[in-house]
N, C-alpha and C positions, 0 to 999 in steps of 0.2 A: 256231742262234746268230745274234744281230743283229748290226749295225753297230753302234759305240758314236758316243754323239752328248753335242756334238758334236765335227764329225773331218771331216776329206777322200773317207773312205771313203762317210761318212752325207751327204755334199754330193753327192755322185757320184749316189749312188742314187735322190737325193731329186732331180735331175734328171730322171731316165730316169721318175721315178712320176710326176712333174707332166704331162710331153709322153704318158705315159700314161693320164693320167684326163683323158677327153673332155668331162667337165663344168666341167674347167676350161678347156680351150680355146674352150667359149663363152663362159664367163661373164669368161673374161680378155681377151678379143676387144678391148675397146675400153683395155683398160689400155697407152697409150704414153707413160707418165711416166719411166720408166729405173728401174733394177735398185733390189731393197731390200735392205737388210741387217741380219739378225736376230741381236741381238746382245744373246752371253751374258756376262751382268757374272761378273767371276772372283770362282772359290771353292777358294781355296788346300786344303780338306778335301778338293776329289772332284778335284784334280788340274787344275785349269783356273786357272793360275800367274796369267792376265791376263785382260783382255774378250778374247775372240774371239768373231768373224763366221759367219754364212753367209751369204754375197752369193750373191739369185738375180737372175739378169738374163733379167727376162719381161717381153715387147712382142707385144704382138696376142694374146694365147693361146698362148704357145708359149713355152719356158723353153730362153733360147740356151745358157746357161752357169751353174754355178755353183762358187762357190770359197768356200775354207774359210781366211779370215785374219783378222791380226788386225784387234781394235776400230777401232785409230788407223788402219788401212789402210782398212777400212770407213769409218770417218766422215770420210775424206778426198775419197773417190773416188765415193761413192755419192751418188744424189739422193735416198732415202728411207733411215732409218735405226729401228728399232723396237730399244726397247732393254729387257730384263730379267732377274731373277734366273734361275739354271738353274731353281731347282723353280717358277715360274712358267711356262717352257718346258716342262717336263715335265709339268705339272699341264694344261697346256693340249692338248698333245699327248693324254695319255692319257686325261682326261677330256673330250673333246669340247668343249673351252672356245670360245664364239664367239670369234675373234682381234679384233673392232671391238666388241664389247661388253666383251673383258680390258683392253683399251686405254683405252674412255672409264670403265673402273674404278676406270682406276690401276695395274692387273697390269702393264701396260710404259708405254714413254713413247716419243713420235714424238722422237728428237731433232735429227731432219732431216727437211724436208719439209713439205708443206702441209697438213694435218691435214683439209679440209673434202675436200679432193681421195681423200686414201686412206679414207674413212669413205664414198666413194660407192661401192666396191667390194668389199661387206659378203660378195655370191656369192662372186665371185674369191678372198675373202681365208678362205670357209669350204672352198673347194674345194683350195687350195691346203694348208689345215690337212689334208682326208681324204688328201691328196696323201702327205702327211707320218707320216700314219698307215699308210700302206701299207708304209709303209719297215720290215723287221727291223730292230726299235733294240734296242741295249741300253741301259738309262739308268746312270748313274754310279753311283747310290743309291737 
C-alpha cells in the first residue's frame, strides 16, 4: 500500500527519495535558488477542499526539507511556485512526463519565479520527477 498524494505522509517520503537518488544530487548540484512548491489546484470530488502544496527545499543537491501546506502558504513563502490540476500531477508522475516540457505546454504554470532560471534545470527537474516516482503513491482516482 502507498502513501496517498498529496499528503504529509507522501512529502516525508518524497524527501528521503530525493537525498536518495544520486543522480539528482549531481544534477541539482548547482540549483541555489530556494525551495519550490508544487501545487495542486483543488478538487472538491477527490477530497482536496483547497490548493495545497508540496514545498521541497533543495540547495546544492540535497533536499533539506519538505512540507505539505497550503496554496496561500506556499505562494507566500516560496521563491518558486509551479502550479496545476491533480490529474496533470498524476499524469506526470505516472507517465514519465518531462516536468520543463509539461510546463512550457501549458500542463502547469510558474506562478512564482523566473521562468528562464527554472527551464535551465531540465536534468534536476527530471530527476527530481524519477525521485517522485520512487515513492509508494496511492493516487486519489
Amino acid at each position: 500500500m502507498g502513501l496517498l498524494f498529496p499528503s504529509e505522509p507522501w512529502s516525508a517520503a518524497y524527501k528521503d527519495a530525493i537525498n536518495g537518488n544520486p543522480a539528482y544530487v549531481a544534477a541539482g548540484k548547482d540549483w541555489t535558488h530556494g525551495a519550490v512548491a508544487m501545487v495542486v489546484k483543488a478538487d472538491p470530488s477527490i477530497d482536496i477542499p483547497q490548493d495545497m502544496a508540496v514545498v521541497i527545499d533543495v540547495h546544492g543537491g540535497e533536499c533539506r526539507g519538505t512540507t505539505y501546506v497550503s496554496a496561500e502558504e506556499a505562494r507566500k513563502t516560496t521563491p518558486y511556485v509551479i502550479e496545476g490540476p491533480y490529474d496533470n500531477w498524476k499524469r506526470m508522475i505516472v507517465e514519465n512526463q518531462d516536468p520543463i516540457k509539461a510546463l512550457m505546454q501549458g500542463k502547469f504554470k510558474l506562478t512564482k519565479g523566473h521562468l528562464p532560471t527554472i527551464i535551465r534545470y531540465v536534468e534536476s527537474s527530471k530527476q527530481l520527477l524519477n525521485s517522485a516516482q520512487s515513492v509508494a503513491t496511492d493516487f486519489r482516482r
